[in-house]
N, C-alpha and C positions, 0 to 999 in steps of 0.2 A: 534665423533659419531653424526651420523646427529639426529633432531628430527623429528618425527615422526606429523604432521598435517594431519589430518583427512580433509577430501571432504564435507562434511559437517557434523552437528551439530543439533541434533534435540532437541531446545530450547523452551520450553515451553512461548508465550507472551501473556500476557493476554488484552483486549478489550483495556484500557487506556496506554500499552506500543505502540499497533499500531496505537493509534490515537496520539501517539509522533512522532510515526516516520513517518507516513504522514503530521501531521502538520509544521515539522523542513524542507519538502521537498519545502513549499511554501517562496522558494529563492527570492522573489521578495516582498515578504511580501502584497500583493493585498488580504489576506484573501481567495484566491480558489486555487484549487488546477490544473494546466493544463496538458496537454496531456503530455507534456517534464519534469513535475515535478513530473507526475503519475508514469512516465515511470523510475526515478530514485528511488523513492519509490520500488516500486515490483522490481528493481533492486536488492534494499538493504537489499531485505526481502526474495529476492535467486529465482522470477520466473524463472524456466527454459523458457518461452519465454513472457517478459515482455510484450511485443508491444499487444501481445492478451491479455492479464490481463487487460492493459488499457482501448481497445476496450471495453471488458466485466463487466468491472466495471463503465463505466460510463454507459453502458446499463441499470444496476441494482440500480446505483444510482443519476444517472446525473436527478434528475429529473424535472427540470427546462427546460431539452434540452439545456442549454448553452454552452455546450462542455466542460463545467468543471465542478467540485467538493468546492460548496461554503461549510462553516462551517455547514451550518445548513442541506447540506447532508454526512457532516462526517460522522453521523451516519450509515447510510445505508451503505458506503464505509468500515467501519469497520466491519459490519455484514457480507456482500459480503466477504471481507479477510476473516475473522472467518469462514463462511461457507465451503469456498475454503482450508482450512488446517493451512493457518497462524499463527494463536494464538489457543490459550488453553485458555477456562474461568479457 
C-alpha cells in the first residue's frame, strides 16, 4: 500500500527557527548571506518563486546596498519572511 505524502505542510516557524535557517544557508561561513545562499534559503522554506524573494528581500533589507544580507540585517530579513507568511510568532 503506497503512502500517502502531502504537497505541502503548513508548519508553524517561529522568528528564531527562520533566522536558523537562513543563517545554516551562509555555506561559505563569510557572515552574510548572498544572492546563491538567499536563493537556497526561500528554497527551503518552499518560495514558489525564489529568485523574486531574493530580489525583494534584499530591497527590504540589504540595507547597506551591498548585495547581501550581513548578521546585523538579519533582522529585517526575518521580519520581511514573517511579513511575507513564513513563520508564525
Amino acid at each position: 500500500m503506497p503512502l500517502y505524502t502531502p504537497k505541502s505542510i503548513n508548519l508553524a516557524i517561529d522568528e528564531e527557527h527562520l533566522k536558523a535557517i537562513f543563517k545554516e544557508q551562509d555555506t561559505d561561513g563569510d557572515g552574510r548571506l548572498s544572492k546563491a545562499e538567499l536563493l537556497k534559503a526561500f528554497e527551503k522554506l518552499g518560495s514558489r518563486n525564489p529568485g523574486w524573494r531574493v530580489r525583494r528581500s534584499l530591497h527590504h533589507a540589504d540595507t547597506d546596498g551591498d548585495g547581501s544580507i550581513g548578521l546585523n540585517e538579519l533582522e529585517q530579513l526575518v521580519k520581511y519572511a514573517v511579513k511575507q507568511g513564513y513563520g508564525v510568532n
